[in-house]
C-alpha positions, 0 to 999 in steps of 0.5 A, spaced: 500 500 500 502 506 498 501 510 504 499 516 501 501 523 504 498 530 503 501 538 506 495 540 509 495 548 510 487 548 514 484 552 507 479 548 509 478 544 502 474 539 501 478 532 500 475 526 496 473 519 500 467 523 504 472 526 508 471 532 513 472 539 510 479 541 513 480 546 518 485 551 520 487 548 527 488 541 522 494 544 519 498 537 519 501 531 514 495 527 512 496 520 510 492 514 507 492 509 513 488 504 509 487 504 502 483 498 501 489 494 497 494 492 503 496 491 510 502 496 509 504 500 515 500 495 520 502 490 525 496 484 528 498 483 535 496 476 538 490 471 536 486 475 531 485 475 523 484 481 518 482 480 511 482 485 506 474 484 501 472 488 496 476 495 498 474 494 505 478 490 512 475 485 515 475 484 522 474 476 521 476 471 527 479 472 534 481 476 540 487 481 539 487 488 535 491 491 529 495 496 531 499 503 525 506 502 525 507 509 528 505 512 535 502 518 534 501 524 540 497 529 536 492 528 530 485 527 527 484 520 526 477 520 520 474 512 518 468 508 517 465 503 519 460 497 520 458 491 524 456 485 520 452 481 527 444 485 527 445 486 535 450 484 541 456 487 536 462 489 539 469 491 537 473 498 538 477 502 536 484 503 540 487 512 541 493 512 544 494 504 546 501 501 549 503 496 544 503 491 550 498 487 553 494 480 551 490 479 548 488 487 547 493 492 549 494 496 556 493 502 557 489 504 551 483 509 550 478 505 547 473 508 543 468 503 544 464 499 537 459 495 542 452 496 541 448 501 545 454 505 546 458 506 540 463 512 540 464 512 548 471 511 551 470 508 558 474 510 562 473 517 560 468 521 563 464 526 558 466 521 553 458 519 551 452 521 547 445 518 545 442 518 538 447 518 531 449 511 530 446 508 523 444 501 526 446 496 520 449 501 515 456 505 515 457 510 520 463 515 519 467 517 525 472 523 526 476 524 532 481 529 534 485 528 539 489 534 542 493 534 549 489 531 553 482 533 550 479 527 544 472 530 540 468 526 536 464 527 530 460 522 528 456 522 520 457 529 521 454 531 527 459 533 533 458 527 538 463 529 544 468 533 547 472 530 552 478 532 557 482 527 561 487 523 557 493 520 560 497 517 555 501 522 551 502 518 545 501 511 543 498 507 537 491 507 533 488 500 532 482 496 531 480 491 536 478 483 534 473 480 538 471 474 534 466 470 534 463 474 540 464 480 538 461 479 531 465 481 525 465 489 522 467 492 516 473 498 516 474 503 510 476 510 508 481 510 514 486 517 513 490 519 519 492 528 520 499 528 524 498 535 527 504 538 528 508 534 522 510 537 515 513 534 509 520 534 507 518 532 500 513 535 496 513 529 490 514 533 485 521 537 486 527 538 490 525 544 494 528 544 501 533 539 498 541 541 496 547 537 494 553 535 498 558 538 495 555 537 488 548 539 484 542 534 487 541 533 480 547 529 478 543 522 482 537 524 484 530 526 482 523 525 482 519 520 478 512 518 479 511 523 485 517 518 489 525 521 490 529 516 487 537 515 488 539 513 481 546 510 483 550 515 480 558 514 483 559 521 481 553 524 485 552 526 492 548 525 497 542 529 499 542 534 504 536 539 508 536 546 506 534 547 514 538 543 521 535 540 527 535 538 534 530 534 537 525 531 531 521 525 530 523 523 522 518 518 518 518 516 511 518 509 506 524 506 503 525 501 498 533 498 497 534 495 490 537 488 489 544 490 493 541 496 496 546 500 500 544 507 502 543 510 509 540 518 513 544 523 515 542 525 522 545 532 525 551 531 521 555 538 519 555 541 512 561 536 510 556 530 513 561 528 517 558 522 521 563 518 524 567 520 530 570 515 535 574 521 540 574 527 542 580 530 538 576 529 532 573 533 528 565 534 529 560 529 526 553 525 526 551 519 526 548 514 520 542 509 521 543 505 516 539 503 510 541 496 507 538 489 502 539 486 508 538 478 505 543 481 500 549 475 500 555 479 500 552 483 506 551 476 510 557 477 514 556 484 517 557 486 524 550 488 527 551 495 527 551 494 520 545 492 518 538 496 516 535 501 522 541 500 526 546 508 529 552 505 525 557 504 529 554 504 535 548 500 536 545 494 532 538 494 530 535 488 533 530 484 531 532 485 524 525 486 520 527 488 513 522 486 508 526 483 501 529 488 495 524 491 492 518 491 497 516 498 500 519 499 509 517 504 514 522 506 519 522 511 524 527 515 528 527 519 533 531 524 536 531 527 543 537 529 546 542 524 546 536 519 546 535 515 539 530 511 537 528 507 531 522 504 529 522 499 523 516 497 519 513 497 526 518 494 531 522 498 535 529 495 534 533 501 537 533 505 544 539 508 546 543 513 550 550 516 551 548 512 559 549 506 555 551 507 548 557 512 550 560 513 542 553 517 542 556 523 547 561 523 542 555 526 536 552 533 535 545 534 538 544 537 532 545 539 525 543 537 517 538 531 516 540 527 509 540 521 505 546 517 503 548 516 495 551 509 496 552 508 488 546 504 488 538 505 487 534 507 492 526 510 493 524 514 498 516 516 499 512 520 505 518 523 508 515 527 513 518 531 520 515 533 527 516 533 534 520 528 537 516 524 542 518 520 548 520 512 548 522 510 555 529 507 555 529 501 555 522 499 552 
């Protein structure tokens, strides 16, 4: 599935797909979470099944959830839905969930589907509201959730307004709860991430430079992807802006062989490696990497995909094959760095036990590695950083 991203600057335009006019205090990073055509970018947790039909997913059998690739703090989360069971029906929808928890995840908000109380949050006073359902048909939800404060809209009609939240930031999902629950159809399902902007627009290099020679010689823009040709001769490619602390999101596909890798708060030159303090300063790399490659297969941990090279090892490995789409998450608070691959958090470090880490800037360029080999990238996008505990 293309995760398909959009700027939105709160104009209030009228999206295709049923979605709700926009407004100003929307302004964010729209993504299609489901587009009807694959499960790319959601992970299923424990005992449960879900099948895509006619453009639609299926929650079909047992008793767990699936849940988005990405934690989110901020956003406005639009779906529709439908139970297939006439009466007695119940599943959820998961805001701000943990990924822990069998067979449903704790702590989480759960924005109840159970018949009679559709759209209530529990454990969340205030959270409830009589009428608007469409019993039998589809419903459209809209909900915001900002701080502490989660509103819901319900078929166009405001249902709720609700403070009280705790959890800061977690995963959106959907629980499975079959055959108790019944089954429920889910479709049209986009994702505002508030407070995000992009770093591609897909059309050109705006906000982009070479390092040290014109951007064009490898890279361009093809089908609304930025595509590193390969070319040896060519640079690497550098933000126009620096920055600190920043939660960095985007899709990559390495070719057969791929090599590449992201720049993170590197200097001008994009010095990224730096053992002592005599040496000049530098950031780090996370690597990009055809990990199944053969001549890779005898690599050190730390080089291998979504690792800090030279630092840390990504761990577990999750890469998918060369030539299949990946998400990958890096997160940068201080001297804490996180990594998040096709879901999984494979990296979560400190200078307390990474000691090579205090030897790196806090901050500096972004960029991404030209490695002589063809590598794509889509859905870049930056934002505040968020907060992983040390040691999740």
């Amino acid at each position: 599935m293309m995760l398909r991203v959009a700027w939105v600057l709160g104009l209030g335009l009228a999206v295709t797909g049923g979605t709700m006019p926009l407004s100003a205090e929307d302004a964010g990073v729209r993504q299609t979470l489901f587009d009807g055509t694959s499960l790319d970018g959601w992970v299923l947790e424990n005992d449960s099944e879900v099948e895509i039909v006619d453009g639609c997913l299926l929650l079909k059998a047992g008793n767990g959830w699936l849940r988005s690739a990405h934690q989110y703090r901020d956003f406005v989360l639009e779906l529709e839905w439908k139970a297939l069971k006439a009466s007695e029906y119940d599943a959820g929808i998961y805001i701000r969930a943990a990924g822990t928890g069998s067979p449903f995840p704790k702590p989480a908000y759960q924005v109840n589907l159970l018949d009679g109380k559709e759209g209530h949050i529990g454990n969340l006073p205030g959270a409830s509201f009589q009428g608007l359902i469409n019993r039998g048909d589809w419903n459209r939800f809209r909900l915001r959730v900002v701080g502490d404060t989660v509103s819901l809209t319900v078929n166009g009609s405001a249902a709720y307004t609700a403070a009280g939240l705790k959890q800061p930031q977690g995963y959106v999902g959907f629980q499975i709860e079959v055959p108790k629950g019944g089954q429920f159809l889910i479709r049209d399902v986009s994702l505002i991430e508030l407070d995000f902007k992009p770093l591609f627009n897909g059309t050109d290099l705006a906000g982009w430079e070479g390092g040290g020679a014109p951007a064009e010689v490898c890279w361009k823009v093809e089908d609304s992807l930025l595509v590193c040709t390969g070319e040896k001769k060519g640079p690497w490619l550098r933000t126009a802006e620096q920055y600190g602390d920043f939660n960095l999101r985007f899709d990559y596909l390495v070719s057969p062989g791929g090599n590449s890798g992201v720049y993170v708060r590197v200097p001008e030159d994009g010095l990224h490696h730096r053992d002592n303090d005599t040496l000049p300063p530098a950031g780090f790399e996370v690597q990009l990497l055809d990990d199944a490659a053969e001549q890779y297969r005898k690599l050190k941990d730390y080089q291998y995909t979504a690792s800090v090279y030279d630092i840390a090892g990504a761990n577990p490995r999750v890469s998918r094959p060369a030539g299949e789409w990946n998400t990958l998450e890096l997160n940068c608070r201080g001297q804490h760095v996180t990594t998040v691959h096709n879901g999984q958090i494979v990296v979560n470090i400190t200078d307390q036990d990474h000691p090579l880490l205090a030897l790196r800037k806090t901050d500096g360029y972004l960029g991404l590695q030209n490695h002589s080999t063809v590598v794509k990238f889509r859905n870049l996008r930056i934002g505040p950083a968020l907060e992983y505990p040390v040691g999740e």
